[in-house]
C-alpha positions in Angstrom: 18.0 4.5 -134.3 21.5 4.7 -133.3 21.0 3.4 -129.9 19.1 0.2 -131.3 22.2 -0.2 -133.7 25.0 0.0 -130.2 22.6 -2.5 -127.9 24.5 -5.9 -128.4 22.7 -8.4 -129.8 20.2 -10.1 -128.1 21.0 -14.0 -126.4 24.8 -12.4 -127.7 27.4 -13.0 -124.2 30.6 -12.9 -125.6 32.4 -10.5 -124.0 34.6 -8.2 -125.5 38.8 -6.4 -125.0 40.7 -4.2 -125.7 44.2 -5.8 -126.9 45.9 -4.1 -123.3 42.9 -5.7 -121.4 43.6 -9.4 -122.6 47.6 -9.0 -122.8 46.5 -8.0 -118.8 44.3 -10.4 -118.1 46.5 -13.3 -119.6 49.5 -11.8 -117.6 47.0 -11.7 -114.4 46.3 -15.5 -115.6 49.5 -17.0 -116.0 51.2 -15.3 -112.8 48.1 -16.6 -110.9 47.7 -20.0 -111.8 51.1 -20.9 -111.9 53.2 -18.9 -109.2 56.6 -20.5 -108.5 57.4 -23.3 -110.5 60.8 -25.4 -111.2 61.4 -26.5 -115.3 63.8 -29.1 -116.7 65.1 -28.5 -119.6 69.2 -27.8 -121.7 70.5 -25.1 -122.2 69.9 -23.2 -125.7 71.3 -19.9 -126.6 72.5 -17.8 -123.8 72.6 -13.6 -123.8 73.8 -11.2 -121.6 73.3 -7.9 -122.8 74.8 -4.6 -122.1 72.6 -3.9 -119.1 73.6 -6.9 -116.9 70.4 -8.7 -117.6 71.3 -12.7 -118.6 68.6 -13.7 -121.7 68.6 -18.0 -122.5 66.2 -20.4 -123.6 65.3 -23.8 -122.0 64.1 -26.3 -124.4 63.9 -30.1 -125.1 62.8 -32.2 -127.7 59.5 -30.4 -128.9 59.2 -26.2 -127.0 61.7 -23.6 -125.9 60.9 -21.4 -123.1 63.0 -18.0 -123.0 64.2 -17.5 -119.6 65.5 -13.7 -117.5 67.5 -13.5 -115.1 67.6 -9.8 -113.8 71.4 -8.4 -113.3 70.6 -8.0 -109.3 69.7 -11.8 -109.1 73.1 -13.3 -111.1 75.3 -13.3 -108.4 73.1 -15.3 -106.2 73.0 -18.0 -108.7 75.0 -21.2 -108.0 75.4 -22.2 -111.4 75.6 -19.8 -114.4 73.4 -21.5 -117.6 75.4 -22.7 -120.2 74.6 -23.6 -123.8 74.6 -27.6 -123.5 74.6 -27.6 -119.8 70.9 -29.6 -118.7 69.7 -27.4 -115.7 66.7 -27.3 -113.2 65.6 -23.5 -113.4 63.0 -22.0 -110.6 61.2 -18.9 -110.7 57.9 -17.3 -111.9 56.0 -17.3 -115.4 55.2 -14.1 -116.9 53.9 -12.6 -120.0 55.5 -10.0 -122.7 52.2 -8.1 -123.9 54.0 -6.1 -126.4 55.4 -9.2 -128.1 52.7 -11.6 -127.1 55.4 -13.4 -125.3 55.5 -15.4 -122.2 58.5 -16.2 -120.6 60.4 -17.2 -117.0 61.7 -15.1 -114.7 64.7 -17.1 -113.2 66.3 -16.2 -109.8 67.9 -20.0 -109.1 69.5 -22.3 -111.2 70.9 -26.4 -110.7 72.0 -28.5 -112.4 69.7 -31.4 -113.6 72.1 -33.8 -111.7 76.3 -34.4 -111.4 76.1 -36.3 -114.7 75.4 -33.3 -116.7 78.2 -31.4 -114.8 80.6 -33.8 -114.8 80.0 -34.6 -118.8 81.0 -30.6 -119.5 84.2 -30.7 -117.2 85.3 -34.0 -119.0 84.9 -31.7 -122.3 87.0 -29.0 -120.7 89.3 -31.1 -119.4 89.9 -32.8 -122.9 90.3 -29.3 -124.5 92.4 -27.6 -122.6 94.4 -30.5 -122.5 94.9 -31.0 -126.1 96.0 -27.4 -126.0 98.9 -28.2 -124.0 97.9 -26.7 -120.6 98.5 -29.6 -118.4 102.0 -30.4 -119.5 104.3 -31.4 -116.7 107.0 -28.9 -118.7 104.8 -25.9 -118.8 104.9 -26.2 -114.6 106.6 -23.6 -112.9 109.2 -24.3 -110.0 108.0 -22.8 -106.7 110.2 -20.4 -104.9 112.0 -21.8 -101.9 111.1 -19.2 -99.6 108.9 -16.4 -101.2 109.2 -12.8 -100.0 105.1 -11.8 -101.0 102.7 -14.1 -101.2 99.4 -13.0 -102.7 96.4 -14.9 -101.8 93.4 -15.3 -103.7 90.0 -16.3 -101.2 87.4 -15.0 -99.6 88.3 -12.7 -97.0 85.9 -14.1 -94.6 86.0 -17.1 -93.2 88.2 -20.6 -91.9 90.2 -20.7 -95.4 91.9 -17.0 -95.2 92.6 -17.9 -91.2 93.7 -21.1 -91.8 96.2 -20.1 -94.6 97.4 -17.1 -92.4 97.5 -19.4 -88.9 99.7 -22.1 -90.9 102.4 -19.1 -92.5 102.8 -17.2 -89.4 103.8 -20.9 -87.5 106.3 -22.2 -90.0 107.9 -19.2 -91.4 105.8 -15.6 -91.5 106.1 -14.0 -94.7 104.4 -10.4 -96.3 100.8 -12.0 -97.6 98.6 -9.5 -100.2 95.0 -11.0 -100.5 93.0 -9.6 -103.5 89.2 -10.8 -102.1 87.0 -12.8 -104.7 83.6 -14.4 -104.3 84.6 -18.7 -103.9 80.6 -19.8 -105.3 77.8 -18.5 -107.7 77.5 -15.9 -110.7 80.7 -13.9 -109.5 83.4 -16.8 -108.5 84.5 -17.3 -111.8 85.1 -13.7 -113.2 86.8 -12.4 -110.0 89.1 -14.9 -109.4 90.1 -14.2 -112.9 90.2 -10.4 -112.1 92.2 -11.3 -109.1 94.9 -14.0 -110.3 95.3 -11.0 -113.6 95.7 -8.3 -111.6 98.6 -10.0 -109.1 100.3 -10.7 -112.4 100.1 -7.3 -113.4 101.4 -5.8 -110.7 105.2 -4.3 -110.9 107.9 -5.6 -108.8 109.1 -3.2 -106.2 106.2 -0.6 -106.9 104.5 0.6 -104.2 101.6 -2.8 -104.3 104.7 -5.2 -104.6 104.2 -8.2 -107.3 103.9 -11.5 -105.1 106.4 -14.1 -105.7 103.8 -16.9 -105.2 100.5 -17.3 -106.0 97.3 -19.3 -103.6 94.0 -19.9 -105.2 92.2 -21.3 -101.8 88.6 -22.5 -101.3 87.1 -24.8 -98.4 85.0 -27.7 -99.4 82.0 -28.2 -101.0 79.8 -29.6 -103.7 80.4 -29.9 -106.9 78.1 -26.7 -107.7 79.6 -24.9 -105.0 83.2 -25.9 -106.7 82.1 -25.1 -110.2 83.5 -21.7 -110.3 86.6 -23.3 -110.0 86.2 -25.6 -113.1 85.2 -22.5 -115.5 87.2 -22.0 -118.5 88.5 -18.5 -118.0 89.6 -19.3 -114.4 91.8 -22.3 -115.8 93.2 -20.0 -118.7 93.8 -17.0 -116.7 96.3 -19.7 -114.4 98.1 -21.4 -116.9 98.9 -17.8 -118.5 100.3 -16.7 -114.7 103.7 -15.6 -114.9 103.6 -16.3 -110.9 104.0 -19.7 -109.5 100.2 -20.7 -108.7 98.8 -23.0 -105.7 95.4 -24.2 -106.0 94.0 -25.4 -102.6 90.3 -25.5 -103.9 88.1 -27.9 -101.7 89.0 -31.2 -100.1 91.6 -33.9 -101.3 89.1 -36.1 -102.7 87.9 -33.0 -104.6 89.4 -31.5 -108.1 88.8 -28.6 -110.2 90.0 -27.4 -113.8 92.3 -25.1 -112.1 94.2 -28.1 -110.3 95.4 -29.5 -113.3 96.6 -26.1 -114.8 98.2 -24.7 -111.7 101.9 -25.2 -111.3 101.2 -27.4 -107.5 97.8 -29.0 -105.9 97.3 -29.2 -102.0 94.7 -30.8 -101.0 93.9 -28.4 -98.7 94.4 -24.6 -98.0 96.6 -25.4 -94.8 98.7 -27.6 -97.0 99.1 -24.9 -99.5 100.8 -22.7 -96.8 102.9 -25.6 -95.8 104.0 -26.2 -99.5 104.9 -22.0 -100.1 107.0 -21.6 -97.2 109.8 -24.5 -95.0 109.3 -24.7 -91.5 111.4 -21.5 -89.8 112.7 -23.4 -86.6 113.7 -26.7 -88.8 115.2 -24.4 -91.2 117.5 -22.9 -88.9 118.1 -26.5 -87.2 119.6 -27.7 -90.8 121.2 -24.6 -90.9 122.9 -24.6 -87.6 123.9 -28.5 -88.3 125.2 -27.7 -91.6 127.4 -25.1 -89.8 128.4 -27.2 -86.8 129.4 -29.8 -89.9 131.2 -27.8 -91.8 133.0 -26.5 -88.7 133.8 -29.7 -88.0 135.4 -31.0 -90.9 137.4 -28.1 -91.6 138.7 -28.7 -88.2 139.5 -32.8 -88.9 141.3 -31.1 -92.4 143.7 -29.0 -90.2 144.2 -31.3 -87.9 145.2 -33.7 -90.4 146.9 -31.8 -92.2 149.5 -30.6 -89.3 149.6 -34.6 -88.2 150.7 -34.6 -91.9 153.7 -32.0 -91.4 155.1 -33.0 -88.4 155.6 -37.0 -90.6 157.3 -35.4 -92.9 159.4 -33.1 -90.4 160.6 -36.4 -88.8 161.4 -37.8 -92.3 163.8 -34.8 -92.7 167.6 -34.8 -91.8 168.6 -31.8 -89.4 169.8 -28.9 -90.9 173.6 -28.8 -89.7 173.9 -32.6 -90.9 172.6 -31.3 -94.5 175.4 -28.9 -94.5 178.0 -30.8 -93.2 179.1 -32.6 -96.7 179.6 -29.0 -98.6 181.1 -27.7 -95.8 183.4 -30.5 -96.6 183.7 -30.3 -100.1 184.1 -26.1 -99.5 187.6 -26.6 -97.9 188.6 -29.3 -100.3 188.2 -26.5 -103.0 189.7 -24.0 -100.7 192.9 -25.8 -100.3 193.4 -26.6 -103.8 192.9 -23.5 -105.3 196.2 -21.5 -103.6 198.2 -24.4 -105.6 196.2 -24.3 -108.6 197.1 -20.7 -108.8 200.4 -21.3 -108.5 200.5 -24.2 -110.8 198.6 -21.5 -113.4 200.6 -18.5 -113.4 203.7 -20.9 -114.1 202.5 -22.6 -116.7 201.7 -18.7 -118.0 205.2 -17.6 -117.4 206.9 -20.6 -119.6 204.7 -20.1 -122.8 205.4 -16.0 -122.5 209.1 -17.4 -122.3 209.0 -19.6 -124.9 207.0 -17.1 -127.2 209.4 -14.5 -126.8 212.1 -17.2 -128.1 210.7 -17.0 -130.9 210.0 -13.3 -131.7 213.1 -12.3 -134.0 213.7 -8.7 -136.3 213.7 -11.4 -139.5 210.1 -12.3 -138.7 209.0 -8.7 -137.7 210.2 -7.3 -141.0 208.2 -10.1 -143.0 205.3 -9.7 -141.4 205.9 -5.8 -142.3 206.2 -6.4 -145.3 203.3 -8.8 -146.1 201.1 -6.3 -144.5 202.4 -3.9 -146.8 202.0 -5.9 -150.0 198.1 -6.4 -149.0 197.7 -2.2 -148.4 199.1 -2.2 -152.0 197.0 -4.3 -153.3 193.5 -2.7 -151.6 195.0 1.1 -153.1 195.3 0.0 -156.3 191.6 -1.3 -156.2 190.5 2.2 -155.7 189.3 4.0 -158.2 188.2 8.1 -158.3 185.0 7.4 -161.1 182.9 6.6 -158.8 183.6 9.6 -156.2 183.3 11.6 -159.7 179.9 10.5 -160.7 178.2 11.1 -157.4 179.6 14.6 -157.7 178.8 15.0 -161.2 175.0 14.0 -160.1 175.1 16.3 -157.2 176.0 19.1 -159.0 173.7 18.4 -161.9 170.8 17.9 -159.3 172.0 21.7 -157.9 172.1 23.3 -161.2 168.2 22.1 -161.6 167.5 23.0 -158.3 168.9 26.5 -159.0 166.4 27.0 -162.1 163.6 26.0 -160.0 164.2 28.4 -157.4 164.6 31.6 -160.0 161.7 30.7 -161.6 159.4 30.6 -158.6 161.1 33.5 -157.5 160.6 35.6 -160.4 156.7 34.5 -160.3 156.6 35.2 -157.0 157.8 39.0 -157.6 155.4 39.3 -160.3 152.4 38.3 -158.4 153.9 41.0 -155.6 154.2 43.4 -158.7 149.9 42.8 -159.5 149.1 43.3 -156.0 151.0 46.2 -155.2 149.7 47.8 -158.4 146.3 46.8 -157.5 146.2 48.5 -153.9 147.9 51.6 -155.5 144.6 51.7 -158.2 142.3 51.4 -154.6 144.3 54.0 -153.0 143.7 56.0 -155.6 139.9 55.5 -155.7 139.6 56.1 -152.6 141.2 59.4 -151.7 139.0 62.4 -151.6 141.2 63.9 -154.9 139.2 61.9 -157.0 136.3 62.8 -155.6 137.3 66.7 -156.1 137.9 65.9 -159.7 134.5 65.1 -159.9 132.7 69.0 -159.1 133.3 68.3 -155.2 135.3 70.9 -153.1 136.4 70.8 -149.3 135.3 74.1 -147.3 137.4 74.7 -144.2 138.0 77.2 -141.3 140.7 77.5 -139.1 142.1 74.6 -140.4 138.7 72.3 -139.7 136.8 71.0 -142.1 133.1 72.6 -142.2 130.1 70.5 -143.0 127.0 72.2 -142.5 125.5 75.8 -143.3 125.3 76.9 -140.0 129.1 75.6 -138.9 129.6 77.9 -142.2 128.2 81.1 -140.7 130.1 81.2 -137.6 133.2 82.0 -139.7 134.2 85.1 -141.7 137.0 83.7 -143.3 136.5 80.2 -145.6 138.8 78.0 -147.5 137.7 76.2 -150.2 139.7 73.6 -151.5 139.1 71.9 -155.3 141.0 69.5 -157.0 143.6 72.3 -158.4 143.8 74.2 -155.5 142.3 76.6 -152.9 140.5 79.5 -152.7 140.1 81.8 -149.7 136.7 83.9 -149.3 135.7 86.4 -146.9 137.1 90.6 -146.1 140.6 90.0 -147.2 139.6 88.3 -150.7 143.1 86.4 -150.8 143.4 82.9 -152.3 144.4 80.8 -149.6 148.5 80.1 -149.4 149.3 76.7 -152.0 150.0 73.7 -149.1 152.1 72.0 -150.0 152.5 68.1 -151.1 153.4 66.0 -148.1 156.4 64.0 -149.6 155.7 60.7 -150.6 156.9 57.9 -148.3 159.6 55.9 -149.7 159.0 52.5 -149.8 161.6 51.2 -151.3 162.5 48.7 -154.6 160.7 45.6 -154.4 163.2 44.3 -156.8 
């Protein structure tokens, strides 16, 4: 009965799976019938997640078809999608069967012709230049003749030879270069990484901080370029503290990172010719500067001493300038003996005349005037005053004198407290009081004893309490009365 019920049902074909068979089968389909296939489509959302794996959708008008491209296969891609961005993607069609998903496996990606390219850099270039990052101000004068000069290239190829052939020629210079991819996946976030990392480096430390900065590239197309024109490449030079170069492609070609950098050559040789002067014609101008300076200080001297020996000719000779006071000297000379004479004659006739008039009359009444004006000045003087200031003096004594008796007498009565108070800690503190207390002093031989068995090496003990001593042992005397030491005399304090 059972078997009848599991035998299908007759003129029934329809063959049946399990759901891993047909997710299989339309896997096995798809990849078959299609293979490799290129799609056209814009860029929707865009992914990367923590593994490295890149995650976007293609779409237009109507469908969306979710595209992969594997972390291995992003660096070989020319053009990395962007949201917006109309590409061409090429690769394989695959199916999800735990979702019941199909999607595209993507390992090359163009761009769906320069229009599409060229519309996204004329958006950059608009933004970043609303945000101020191609101002002629913000551009930083290149060093005349840079000490380091850190390159950012490819490490292989004509550009780094180039660059290297054209600075040892004009004037060699130190060069760092920090290696970066110049196409694909990689360009973009390395040449970051590198123009970053020059900036970051210390002066004088042991990597030395370049004083200049190349960003080089040859030619190419405008996908091979595009690194170049990425967003984080053009911020990461406008933020450079280092003066930048960017010698990306030919002259006819320009990138985001020319219009943010602080010089464009048009090539990488000319970048090396615009970071360093030519060495030979350097020390040409030098040498001519030299020779013109030598030169003209030279013509200065010379005219200089033309210039002295004029005005030595306009001079008189020396003995004719001192002919005239030689002159006037013994014109002086031989007036002055008469002068003297004339002087001391004239001197001798007023004494004379002077003394003709000096009589005893006129002594005595200048005398006497003199007098009357002493008489009047004595009688002017008066003794009151003199008296006051003594009468204050002696006043101010007296008051002086009760100060000082007063103090003293304090002062002796605070010496009167304090001696009485070390006499009261005298007293407490000799051993007397303590005998008045019950305490006694045992001695022998004149020591003092202390313990029991000091006490048994002695016949003969003497005990001393606080009103006198006592002798113990064969003879059973009291011990002799010793007598008071006399107490020092210390004098009157008073």
């Amino acid at each position: 009965m059972s078997d009848l019920l599991d035998d299908p049902i007759p003129g029934q074909n329809t063959p049946e799976y399990s759901v891993s068979e047909i997710s299989g089968e339309v896997k096995r389909t798809l990849e078959g019938s299609f293979g490799r296939i290129r799609v056209r489509g814009e860029v929707g959302r865009v992914f990367k997640a923590r593994s490295g794996h890149l995650y976007y959708d293609i779409k237009d008008d109507r469908n969306v078809l979710a595209c992969t491209t594997w972390k291995g296969q992003i660096s070989g891609l020319s053009v990395v999608p962007e949201e917006g961005l109309e590409v061409v993607v090429t690769g394989r069609l695959t199916a999800f069967g735990a979702q019941s998903k199909y999607n595209m496996n993507v390992d090359e990606v163009a761009v769906a012709g320069q229009g599409a390219l060229m519309a996204l850099l004329e958006k950059r270039k608009k933004q970043l230049e609303a945000e101020g990052l191609f101002a002629p101000e913000r551009k930083k004068p290149l060093p005349y003749l840079p000490q380091i000069i850190g390159v950012v290239t490819s490490p292989s190829g004509a550009v780094i030879r180039d660059i290297l052939h054209r600075l040892r020629d004009r004037f060699p210079r130190k060069v760092l270069i920090w290696p970066v991819a110049v196409q694909g996946a990689n360009c973009a976030p390395e040449v970051t990484r590198a123009i970053e990392g020059f900036n970051a480096l210390t002066p004088g430390g042991a990597l030395p901080r370049p004083d200049l900065i190349i960003v080089a590239r040859g030619g190419g197309s405008i996908e091979d370029l595009w690194g170049f024109n990425e967003e984080n490449v053009a911020r990461a030079a406008a933020a450079s503290e280092i003066p930048l170069i960017s010698a990306v492609g030919h002259e006819t070609d320009t990138t985001l990172i020319d219009f943010v950098s602080d010089r464009r050559a048009p090539t990488p040789t000319a970048a090396a010719e615009l970071a360093v002067p030519v060495r030979m014609e350097l020390m040409a101008w030098t040498n001519e500067q030299g020779a013109r300076l030598s030169r003209a200080a030279s013509d200065a001297v010379q005219r200089r001493a033309q210039r002295l020996r004029d005005v030595a000719r306009a001079l008189p000779r020396p003995d004719s300038l001192l002919n005239s006071p030689r002159q006037r000297l013994d014109l002086i000379a031989e007036r002055l003996t008469p002068a003297l004479n004339r002087g001391v004659q004239n001197r001798r006739l007023q004494l004379v005349e002077m003394s003709a008039h000096l009589r005893p009359s006129t002594l005595r009444g200048v005398v006497s005037s003199r007098q009357e004006h002493l008489r009047n000045l004595s009688s002017r003087l008066s003794l009151r005053p003199i008296q006051r200031e003594i009468e204050q003096q002696r006043q101010s004594t007296a008051r002086l004198a009760e100060r000082l008796d007063a103090a003293q007498t304090v002062r002796l009565e605070r010496l009167r407290q304090q001696l009485s108070s070390t006499d009261r800690l005298r007293e407490t503190l000799s051993y007397k009081a303590t005998l008045a207390r019950g305490y006694a002093v045992v001695r022998a031989e004149g020591d003092v004893v202390t313990t029991k068995a000091q006490a048994g090496k002695h016949a003969v003990l003497e005990i001393e309490f606080s009103d006198g001593r006592l002798t113990t042992g064969p003879s059973g005397r009291p011990a002799a009365k010793k007598p008071k030491p006399d107490a020092p005399d210390q004098g009157s304090l008073f």
